[in-house]
N, CA and C atoms of all chains as a GROMACS GRO file, in nm:
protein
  582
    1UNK      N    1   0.084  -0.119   0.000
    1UNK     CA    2   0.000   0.000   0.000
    1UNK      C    3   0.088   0.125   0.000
    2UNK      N    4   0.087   0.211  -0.081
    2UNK     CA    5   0.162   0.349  -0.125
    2UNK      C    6   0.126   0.430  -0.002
    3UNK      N    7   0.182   0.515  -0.002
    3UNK     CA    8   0.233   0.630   0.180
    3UNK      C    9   0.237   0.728   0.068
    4UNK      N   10   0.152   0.820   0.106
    4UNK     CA   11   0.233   0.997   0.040
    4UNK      C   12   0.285   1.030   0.186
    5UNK      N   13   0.371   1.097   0.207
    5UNK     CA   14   0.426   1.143   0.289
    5UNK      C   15   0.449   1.281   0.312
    6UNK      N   16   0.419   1.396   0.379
    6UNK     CA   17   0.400   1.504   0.361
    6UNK      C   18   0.482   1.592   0.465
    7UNK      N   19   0.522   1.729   0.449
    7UNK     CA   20   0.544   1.788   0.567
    7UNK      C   21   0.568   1.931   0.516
    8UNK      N   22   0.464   1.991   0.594
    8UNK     CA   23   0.416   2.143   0.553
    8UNK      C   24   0.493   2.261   0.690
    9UNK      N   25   0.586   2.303   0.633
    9UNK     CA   26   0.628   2.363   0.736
    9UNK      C   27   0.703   2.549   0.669
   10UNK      N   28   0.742   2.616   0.761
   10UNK     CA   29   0.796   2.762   0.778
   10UNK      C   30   0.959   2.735   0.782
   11UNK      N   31   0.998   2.814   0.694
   11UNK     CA   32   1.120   2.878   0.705
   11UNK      C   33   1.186   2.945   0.826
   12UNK      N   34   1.300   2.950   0.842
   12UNK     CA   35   1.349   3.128   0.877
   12UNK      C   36   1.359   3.223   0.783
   13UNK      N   37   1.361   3.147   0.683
   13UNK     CA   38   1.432   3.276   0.622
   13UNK      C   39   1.266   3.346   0.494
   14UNK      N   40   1.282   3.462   0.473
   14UNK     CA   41   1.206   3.537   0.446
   14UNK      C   42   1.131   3.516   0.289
   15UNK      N   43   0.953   3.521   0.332
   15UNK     CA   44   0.901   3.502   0.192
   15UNK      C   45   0.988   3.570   0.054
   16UNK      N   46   1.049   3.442  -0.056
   16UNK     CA   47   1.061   3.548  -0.172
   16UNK      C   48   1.243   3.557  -0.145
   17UNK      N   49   1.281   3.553  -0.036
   17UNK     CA   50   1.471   3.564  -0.049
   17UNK      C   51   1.485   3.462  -0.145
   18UNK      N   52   1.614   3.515  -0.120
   18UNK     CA   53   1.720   3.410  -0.202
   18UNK      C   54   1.761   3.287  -0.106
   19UNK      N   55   1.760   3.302  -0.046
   19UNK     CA   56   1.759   3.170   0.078
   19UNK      C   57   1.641   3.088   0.058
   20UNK      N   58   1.497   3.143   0.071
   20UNK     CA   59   1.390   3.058   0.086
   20UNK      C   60   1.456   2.958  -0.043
   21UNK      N   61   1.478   3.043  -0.149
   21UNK     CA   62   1.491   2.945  -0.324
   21UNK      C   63   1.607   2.892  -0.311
   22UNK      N   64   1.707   2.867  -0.263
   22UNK     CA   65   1.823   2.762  -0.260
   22UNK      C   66   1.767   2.680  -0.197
   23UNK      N   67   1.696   2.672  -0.056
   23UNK     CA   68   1.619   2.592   0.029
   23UNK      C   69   1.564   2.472  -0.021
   24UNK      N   70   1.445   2.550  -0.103
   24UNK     CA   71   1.393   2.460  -0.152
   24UNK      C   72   1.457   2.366  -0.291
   25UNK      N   73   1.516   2.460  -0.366
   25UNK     CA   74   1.625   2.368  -0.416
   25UNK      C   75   1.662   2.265  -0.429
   26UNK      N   76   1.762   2.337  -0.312
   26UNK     CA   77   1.890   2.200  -0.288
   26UNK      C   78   1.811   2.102  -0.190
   27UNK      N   79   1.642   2.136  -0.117
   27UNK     CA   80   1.556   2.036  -0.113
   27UNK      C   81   1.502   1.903  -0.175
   28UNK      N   82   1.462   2.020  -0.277
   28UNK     CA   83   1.410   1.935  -0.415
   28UNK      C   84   1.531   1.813  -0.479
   29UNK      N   85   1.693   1.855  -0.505
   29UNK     CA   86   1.784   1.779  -0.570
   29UNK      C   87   1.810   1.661  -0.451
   30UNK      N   88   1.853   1.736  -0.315
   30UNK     CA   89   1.891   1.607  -0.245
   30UNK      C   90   1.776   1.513  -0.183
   31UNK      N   91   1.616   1.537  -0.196
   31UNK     CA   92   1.563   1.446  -0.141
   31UNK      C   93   1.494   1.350  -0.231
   32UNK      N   94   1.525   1.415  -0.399
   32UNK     CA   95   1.455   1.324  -0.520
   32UNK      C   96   1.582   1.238  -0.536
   33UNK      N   97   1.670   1.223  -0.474
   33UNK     CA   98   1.797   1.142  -0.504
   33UNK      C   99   1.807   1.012  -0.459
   34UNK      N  100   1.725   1.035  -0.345
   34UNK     CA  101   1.734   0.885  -0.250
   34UNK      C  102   1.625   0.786  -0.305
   35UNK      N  103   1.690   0.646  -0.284
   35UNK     CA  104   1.565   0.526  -0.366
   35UNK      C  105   1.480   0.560  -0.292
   36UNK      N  106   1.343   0.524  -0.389
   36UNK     CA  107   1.238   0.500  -0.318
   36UNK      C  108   1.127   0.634  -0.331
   37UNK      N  109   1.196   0.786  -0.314
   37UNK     CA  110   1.164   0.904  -0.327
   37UNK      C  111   1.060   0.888  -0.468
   38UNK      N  112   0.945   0.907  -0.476
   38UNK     CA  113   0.838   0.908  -0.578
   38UNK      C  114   0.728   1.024  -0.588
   39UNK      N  115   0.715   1.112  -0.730
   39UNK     CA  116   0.604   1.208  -0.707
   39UNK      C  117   0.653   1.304  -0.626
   40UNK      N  118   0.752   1.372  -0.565
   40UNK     CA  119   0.816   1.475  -0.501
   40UNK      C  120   0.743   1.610  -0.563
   41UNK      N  121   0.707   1.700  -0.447
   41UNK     CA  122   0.638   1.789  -0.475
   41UNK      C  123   0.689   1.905  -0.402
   42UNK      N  124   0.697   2.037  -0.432
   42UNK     CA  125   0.677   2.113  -0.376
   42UNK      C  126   0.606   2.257  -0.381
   43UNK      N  127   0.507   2.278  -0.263
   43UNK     CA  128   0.378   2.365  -0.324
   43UNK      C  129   0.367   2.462  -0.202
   44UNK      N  130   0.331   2.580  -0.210
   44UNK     CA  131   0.273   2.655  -0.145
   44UNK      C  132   0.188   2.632  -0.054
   45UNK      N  133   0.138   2.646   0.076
   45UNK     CA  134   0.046   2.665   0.143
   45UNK      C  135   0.001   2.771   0.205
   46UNK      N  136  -0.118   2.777   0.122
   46UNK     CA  137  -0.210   2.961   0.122
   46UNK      C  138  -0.308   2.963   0.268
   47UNK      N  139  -0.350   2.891   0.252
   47UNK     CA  140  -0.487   2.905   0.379
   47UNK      C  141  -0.410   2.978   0.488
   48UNK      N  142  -0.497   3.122   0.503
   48UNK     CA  143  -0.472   3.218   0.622
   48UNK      C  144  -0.490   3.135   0.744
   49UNK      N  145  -0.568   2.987   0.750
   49UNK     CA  146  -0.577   2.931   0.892
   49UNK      C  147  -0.454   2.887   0.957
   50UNK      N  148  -0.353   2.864   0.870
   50UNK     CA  149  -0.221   2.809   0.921
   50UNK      C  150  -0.101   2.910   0.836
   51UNK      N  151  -0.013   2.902   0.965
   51UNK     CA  152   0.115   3.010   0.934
   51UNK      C  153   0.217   2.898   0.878
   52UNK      N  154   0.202   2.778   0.865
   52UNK     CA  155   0.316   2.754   0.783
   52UNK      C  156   0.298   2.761   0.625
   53UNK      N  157   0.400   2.782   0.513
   53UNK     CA  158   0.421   2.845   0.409
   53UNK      C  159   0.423   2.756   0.283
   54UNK      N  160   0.478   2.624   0.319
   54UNK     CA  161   0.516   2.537   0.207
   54UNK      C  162   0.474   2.397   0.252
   55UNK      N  163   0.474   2.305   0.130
   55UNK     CA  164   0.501   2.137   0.163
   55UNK      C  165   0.575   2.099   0.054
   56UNK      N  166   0.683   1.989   0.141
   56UNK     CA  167   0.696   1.879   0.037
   56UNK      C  168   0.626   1.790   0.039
   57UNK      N  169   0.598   1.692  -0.066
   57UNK     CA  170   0.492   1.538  -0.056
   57UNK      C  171   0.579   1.481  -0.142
   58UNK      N  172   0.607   1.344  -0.088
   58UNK     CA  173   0.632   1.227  -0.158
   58UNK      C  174   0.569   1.090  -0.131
   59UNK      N  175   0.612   1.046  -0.258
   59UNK     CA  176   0.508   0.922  -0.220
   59UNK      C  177   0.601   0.765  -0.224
   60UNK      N  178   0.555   0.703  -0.123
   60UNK     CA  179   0.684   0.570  -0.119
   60UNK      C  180   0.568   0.419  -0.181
   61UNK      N  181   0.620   0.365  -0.242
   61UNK     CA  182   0.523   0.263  -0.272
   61UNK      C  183   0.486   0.153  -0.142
   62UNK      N  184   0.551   0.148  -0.021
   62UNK     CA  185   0.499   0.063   0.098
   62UNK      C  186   0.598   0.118   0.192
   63UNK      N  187   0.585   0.101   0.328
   63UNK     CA  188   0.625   0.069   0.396
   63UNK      C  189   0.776   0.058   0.443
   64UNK      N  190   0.809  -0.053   0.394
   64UNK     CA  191   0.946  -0.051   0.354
   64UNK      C  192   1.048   0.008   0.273
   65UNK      N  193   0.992   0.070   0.139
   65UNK     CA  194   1.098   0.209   0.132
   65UNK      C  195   1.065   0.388   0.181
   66UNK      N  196   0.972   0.362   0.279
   66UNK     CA  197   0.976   0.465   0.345
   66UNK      C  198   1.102   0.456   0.478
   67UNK      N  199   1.061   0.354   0.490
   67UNK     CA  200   1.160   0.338   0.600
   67UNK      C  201   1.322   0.336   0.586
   68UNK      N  202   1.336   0.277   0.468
   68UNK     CA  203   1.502   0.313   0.424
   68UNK      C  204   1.499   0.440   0.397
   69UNK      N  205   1.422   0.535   0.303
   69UNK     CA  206   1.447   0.685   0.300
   69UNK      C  207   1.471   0.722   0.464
   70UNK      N  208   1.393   0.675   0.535
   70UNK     CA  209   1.418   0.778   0.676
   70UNK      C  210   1.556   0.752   0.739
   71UNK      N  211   1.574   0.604   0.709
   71UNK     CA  212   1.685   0.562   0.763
   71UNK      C  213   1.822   0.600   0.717
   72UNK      N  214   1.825   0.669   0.542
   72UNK     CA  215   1.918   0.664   0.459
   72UNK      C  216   1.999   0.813   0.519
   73UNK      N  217   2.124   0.779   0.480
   73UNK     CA  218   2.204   0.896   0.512
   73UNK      C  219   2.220   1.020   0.446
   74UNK      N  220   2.169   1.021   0.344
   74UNK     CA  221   2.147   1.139   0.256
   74UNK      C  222   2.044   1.238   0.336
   75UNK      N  223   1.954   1.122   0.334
   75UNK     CA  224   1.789   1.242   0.454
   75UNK      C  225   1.873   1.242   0.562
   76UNK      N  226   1.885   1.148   0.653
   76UNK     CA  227   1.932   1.246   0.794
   76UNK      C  228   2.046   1.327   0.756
   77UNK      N  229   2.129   1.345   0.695
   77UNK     CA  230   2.256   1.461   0.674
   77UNK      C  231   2.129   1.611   0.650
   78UNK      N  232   2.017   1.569   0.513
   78UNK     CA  233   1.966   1.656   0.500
   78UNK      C  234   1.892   1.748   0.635
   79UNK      N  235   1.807   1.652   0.740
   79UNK     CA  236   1.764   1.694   0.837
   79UNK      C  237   1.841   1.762   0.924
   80UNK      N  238   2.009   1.698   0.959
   80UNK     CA  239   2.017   1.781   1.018
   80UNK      C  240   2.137   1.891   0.984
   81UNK      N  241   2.180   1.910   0.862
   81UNK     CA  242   2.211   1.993   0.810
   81UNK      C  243   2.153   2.164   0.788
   82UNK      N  244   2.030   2.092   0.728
   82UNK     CA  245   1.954   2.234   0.659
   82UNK      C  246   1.812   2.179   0.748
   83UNK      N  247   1.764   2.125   0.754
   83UNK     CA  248   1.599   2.103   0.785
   83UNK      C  249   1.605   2.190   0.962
   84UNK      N  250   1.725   2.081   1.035
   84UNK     CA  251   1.664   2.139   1.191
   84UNK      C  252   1.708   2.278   1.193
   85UNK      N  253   1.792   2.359   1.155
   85UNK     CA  254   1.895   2.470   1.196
   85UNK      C  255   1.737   2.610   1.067
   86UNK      N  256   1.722   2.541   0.999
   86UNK     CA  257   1.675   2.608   0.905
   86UNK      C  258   1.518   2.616   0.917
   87UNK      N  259   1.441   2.564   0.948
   87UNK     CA  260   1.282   2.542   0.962
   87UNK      C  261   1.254   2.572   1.094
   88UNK      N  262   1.127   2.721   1.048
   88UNK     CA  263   1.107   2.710   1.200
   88UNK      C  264   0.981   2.636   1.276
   89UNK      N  265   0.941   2.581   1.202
   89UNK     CA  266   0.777   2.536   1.261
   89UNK      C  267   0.743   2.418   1.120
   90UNK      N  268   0.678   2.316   1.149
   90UNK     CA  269   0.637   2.238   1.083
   90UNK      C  270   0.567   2.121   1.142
   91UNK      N  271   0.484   2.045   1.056
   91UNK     CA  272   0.387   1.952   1.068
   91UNK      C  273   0.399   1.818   0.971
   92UNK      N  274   0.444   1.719   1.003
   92UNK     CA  275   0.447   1.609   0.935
   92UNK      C  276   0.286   1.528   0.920
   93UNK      N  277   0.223   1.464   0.836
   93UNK     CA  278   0.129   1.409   0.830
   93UNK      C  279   0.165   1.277   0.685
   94UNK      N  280   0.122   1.168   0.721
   94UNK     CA  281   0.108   1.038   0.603
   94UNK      C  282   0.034   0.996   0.608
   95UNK      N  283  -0.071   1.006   0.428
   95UNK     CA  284  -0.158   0.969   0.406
   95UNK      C  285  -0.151   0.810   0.344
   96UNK      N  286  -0.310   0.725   0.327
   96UNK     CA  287  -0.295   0.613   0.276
   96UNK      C  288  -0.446   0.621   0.276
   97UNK      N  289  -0.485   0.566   0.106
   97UNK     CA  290  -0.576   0.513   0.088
   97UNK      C  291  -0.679   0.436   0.185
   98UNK      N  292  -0.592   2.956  -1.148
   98UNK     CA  293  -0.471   2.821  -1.089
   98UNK      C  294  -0.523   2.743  -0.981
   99UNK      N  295  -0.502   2.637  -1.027
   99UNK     CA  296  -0.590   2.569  -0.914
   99UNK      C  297  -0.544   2.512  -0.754
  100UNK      N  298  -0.670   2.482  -0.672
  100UNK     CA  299  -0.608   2.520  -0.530
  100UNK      C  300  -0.656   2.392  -0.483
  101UNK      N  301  -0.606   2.334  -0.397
  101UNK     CA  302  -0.582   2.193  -0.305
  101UNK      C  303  -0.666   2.260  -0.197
  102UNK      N  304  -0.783   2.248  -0.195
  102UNK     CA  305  -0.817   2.279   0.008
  102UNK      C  306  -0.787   2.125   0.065
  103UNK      N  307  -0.740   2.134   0.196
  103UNK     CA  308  -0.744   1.999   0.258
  103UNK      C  309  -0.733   2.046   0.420
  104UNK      N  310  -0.807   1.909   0.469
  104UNK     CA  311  -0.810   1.975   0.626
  104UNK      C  312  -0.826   1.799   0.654
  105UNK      N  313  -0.657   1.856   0.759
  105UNK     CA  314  -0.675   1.717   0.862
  105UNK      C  315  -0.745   1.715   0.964
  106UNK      N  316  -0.789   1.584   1.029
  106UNK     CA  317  -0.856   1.604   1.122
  106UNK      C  318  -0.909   1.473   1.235
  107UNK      N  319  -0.929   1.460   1.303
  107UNK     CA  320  -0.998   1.384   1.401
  107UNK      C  321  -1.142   1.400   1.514
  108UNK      N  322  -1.207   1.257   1.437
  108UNK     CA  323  -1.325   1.261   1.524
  108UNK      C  324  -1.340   1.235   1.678
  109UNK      N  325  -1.460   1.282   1.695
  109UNK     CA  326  -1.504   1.282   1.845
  109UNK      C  327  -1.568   1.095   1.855
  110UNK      N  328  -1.597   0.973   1.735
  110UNK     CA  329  -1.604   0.906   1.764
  110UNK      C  330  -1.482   0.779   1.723
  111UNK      N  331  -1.516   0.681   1.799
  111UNK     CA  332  -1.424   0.586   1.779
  111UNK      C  333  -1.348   0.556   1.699
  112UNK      N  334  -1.243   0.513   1.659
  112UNK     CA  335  -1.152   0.455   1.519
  112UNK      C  336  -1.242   0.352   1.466
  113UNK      N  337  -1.284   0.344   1.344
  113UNK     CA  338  -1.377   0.172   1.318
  113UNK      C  339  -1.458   0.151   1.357
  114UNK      N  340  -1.571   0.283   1.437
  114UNK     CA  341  -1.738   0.282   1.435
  114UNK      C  342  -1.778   0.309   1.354
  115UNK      N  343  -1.920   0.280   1.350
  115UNK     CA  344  -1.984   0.321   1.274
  115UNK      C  345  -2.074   0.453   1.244
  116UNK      N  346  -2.038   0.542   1.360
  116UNK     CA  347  -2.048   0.654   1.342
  116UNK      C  348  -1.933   0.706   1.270
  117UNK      N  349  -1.800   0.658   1.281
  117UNK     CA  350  -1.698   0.746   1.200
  117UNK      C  351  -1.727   0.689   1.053
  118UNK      N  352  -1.770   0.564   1.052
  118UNK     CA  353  -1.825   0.572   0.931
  118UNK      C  354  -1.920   0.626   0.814
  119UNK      N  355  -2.039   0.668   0.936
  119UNK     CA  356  -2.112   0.727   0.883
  119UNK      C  357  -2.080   0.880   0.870
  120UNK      N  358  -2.020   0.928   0.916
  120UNK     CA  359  -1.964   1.034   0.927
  120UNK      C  360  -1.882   1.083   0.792
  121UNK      N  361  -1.843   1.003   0.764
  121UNK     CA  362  -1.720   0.986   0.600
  121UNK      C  363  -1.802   0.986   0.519
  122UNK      N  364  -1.906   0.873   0.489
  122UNK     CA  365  -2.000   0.895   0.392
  122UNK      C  366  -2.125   0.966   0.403
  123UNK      N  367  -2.126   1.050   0.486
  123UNK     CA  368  -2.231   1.198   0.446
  123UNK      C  369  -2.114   1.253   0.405
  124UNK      N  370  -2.003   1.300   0.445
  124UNK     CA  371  -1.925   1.385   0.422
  124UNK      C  372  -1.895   1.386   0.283
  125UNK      N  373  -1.826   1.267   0.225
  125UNK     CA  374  -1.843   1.259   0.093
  125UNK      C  375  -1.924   1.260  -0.010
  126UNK      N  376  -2.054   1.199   0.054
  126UNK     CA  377  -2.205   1.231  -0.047
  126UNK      C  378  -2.217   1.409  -0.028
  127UNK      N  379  -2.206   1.456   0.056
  127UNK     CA  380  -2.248   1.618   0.096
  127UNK      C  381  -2.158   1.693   0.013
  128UNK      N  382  -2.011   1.693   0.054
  128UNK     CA  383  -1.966   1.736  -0.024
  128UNK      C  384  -1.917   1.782  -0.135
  129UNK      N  385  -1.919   1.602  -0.218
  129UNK     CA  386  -1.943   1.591  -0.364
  129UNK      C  387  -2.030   1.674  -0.452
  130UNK      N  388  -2.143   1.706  -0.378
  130UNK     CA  389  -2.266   1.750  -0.428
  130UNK      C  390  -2.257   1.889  -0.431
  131UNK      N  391  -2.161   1.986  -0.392
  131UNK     CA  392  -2.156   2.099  -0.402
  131UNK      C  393  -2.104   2.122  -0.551
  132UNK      N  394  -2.144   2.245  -0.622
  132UNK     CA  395  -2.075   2.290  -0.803
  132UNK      C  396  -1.874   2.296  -0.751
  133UNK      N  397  -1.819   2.250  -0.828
  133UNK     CA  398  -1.704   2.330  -0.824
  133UNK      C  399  -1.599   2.228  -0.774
  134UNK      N  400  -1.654   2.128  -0.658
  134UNK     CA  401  -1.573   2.057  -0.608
  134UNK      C  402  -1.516   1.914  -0.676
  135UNK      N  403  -1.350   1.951  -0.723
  135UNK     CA  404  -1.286   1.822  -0.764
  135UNK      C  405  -1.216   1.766  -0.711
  136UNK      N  406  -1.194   1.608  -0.760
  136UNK     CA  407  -1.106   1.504  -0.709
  136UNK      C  408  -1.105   1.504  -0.564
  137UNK      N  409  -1.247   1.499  -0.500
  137UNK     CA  410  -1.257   1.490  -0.372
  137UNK      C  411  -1.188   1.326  -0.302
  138UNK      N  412  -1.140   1.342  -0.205
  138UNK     CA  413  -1.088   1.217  -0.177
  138UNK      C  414  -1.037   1.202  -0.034
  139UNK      N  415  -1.088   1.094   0.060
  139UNK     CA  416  -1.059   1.101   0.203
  139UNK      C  417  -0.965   0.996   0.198
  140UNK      N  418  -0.890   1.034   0.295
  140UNK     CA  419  -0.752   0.902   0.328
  140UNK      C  420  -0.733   0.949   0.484
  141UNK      N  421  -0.688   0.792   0.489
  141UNK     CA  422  -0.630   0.806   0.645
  141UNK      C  423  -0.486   0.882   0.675
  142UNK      N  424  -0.445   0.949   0.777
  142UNK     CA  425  -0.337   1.011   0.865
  142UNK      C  426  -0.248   0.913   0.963
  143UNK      N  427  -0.172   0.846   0.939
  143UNK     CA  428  -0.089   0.745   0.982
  143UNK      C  429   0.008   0.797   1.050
  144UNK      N  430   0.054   0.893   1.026
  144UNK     CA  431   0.170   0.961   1.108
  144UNK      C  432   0.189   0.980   1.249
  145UNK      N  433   0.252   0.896   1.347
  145UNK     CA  434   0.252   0.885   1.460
  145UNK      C  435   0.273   1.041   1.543
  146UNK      N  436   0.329   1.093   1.461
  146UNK     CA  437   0.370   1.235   1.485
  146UNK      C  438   0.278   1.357   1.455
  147UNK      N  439   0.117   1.320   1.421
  147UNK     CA  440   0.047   1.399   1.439
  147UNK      C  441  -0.099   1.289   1.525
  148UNK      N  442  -0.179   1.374   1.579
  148UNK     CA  443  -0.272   1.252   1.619
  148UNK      C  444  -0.401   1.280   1.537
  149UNK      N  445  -0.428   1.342   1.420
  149UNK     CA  446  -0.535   1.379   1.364
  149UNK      C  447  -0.521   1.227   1.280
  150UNK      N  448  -0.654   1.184   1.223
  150UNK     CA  449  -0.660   1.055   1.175
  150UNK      C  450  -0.736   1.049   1.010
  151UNK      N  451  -0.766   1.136   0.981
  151UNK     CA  452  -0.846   1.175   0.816
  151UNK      C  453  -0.811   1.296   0.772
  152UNK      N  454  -0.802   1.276   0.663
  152UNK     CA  455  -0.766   1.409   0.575
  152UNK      C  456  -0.910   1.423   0.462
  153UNK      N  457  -0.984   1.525   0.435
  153UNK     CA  458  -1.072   1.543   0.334
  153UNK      C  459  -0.961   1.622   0.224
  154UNK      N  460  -1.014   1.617   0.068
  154UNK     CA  461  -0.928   1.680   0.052
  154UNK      C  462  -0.977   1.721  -0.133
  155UNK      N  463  -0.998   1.833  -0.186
  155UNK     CA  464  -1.052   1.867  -0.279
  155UNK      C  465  -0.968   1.985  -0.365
  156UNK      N  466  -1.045   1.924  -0.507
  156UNK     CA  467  -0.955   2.027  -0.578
  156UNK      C  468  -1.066   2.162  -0.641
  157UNK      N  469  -1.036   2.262  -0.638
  157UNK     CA  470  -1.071   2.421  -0.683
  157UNK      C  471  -1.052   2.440  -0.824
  158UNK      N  472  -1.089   2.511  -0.938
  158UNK     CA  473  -1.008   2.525  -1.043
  158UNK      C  474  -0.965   2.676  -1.030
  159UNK      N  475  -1.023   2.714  -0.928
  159UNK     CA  476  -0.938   2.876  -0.911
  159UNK      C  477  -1.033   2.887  -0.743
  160UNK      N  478  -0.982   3.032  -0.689
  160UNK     CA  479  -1.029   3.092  -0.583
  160UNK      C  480  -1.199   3.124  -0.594
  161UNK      N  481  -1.227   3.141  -0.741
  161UNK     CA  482  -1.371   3.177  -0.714
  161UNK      C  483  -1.464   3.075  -0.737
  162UNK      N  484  -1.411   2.971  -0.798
  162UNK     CA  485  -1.529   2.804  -0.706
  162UNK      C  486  -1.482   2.807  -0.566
  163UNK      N  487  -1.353   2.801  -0.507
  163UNK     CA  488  -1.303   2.793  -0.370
  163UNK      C  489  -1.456   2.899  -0.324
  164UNK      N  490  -1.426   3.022  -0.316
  164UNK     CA  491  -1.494   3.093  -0.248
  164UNK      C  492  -1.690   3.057  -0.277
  165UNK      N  493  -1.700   3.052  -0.382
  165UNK     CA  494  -1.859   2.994  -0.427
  165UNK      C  495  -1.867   2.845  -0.340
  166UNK      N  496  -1.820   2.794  -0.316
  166UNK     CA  497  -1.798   2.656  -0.224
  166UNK      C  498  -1.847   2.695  -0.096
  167UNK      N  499  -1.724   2.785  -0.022
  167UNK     CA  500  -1.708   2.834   0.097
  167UNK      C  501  -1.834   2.892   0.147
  168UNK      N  502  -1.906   2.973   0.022
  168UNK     CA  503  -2.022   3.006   0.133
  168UNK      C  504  -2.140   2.956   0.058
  169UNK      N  505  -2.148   2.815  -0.038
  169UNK     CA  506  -2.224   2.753  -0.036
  169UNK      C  507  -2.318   2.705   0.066
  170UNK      N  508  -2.464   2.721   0.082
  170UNK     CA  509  -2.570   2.664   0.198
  170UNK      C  510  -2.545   2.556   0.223
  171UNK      N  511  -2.520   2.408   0.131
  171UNK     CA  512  -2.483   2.268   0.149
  171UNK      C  513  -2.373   2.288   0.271
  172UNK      N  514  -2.223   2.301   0.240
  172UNK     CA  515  -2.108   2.320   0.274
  172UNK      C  516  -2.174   2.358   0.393
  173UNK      N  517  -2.196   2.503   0.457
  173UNK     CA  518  -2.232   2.558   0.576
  173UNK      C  519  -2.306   2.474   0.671
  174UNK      N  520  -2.416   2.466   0.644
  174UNK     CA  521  -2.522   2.328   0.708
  174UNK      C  522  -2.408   2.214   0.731
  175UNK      N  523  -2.331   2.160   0.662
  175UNK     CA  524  -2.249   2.065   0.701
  175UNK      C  525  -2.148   2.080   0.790
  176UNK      N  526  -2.146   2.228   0.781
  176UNK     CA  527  -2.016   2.250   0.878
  176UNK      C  528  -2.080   2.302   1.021
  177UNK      N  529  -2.164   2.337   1.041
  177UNK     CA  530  -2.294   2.348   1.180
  177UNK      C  531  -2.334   2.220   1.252
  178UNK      N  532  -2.393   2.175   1.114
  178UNK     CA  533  -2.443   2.049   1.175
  178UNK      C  534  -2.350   1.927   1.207
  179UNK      N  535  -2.262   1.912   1.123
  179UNK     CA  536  -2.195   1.769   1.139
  179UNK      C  537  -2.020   1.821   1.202
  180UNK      N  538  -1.964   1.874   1.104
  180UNK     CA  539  -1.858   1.921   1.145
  180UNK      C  540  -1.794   1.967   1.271
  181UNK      N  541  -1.875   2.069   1.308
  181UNK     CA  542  -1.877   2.144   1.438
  181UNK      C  543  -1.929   2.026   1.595
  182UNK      N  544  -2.016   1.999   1.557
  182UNK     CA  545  -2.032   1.849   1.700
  182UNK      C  546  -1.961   1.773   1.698
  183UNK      N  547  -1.865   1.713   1.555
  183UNK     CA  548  -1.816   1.544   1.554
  183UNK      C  549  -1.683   1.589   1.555
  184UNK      N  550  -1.604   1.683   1.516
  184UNK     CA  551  -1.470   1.670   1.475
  184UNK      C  552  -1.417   1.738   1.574
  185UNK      N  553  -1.340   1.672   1.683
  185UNK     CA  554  -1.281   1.683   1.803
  185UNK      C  555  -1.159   1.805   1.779
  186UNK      N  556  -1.063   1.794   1.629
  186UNK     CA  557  -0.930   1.868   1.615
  186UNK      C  558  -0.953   1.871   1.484
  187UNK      N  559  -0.886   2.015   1.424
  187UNK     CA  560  -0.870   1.964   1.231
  187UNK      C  561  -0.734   2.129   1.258
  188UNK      N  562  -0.684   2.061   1.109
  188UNK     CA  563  -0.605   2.164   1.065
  188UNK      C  564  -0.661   2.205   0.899
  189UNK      N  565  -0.668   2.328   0.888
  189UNK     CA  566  -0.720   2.371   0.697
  189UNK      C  567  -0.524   2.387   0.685
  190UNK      N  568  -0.476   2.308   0.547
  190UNK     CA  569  -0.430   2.382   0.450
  190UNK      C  570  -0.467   2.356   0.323
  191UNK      N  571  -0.468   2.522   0.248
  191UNK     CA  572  -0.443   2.474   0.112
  191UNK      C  573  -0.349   2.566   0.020
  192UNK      N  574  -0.286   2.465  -0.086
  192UNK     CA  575  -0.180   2.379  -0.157
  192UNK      C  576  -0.220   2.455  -0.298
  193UNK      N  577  -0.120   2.526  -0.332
  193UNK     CA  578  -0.054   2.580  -0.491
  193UNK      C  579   0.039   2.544  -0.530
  194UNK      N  580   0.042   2.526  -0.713
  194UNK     CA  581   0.210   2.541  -0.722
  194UNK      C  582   0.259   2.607  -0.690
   0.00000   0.00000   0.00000
């Protein structure tokens, strides 16, 4: 059973810099790199009900390569490289049919 | 340009009653039935790291079905009557390129 995997979260750094756009970036290159990574998205989040700004979504085909992405060393370097030092607020959520 | 509304969320009844069941399918018959609303689609919230358990989740083809939706009579009545008594927690976002 396929997992989208989601996580909608805030920057530090300011709507529209040049920071927010490397961010997401070098987001986008290092987290479509790792097996398993499917459907990678990244979109805006408008609704005035919530202050966070963006999501990524990906989608893992089961279980088990979600779990090597989390486990893989590329994502945790990414997390704690740029994700913890760099994000100030965010919300993880995974959907399934 | 079209807009993703989605709102996570959790009920006030059990996981696998039949009130949360019934609850899903008014929601989806109700909602469906409004002009404007696409690729409506509920999935479960698995993420140990949030405790909301359903996501509703629909597509806009711009802000002014969004808004013709929003203060649709159907929509409202649903959100008085059913929404507002049963749904214990929710979060709204919605999703642009």
């Amino acid at each position: 059973m396929s997992i989208q995997h989601t996580v909608v979260f805030r920057l530090i750094h300011p709507a529209g810099s040049a920071e927010e756009r490397e961010f997401l970036a070098t987001g986008h290159a290092v987290l479509t790199s790792i097996p398993g990574v499917e459907d990678f998205t990244i979109r805006r989040q408008v609704s005035a009900k919530s202050d966070l700004s963006h999501q990524f979504s990906m989608v893992f085909a089961d279980r088990h390569a979600y779990a090597a992405y989390d486990r893989h060393p590329v994502h945790r370097a990414f997390v704690s490289e740029r994700w913890v030092p760099e994000v100030a607020e965010f919300q993880e959520y995974d959907f399934v049919e």
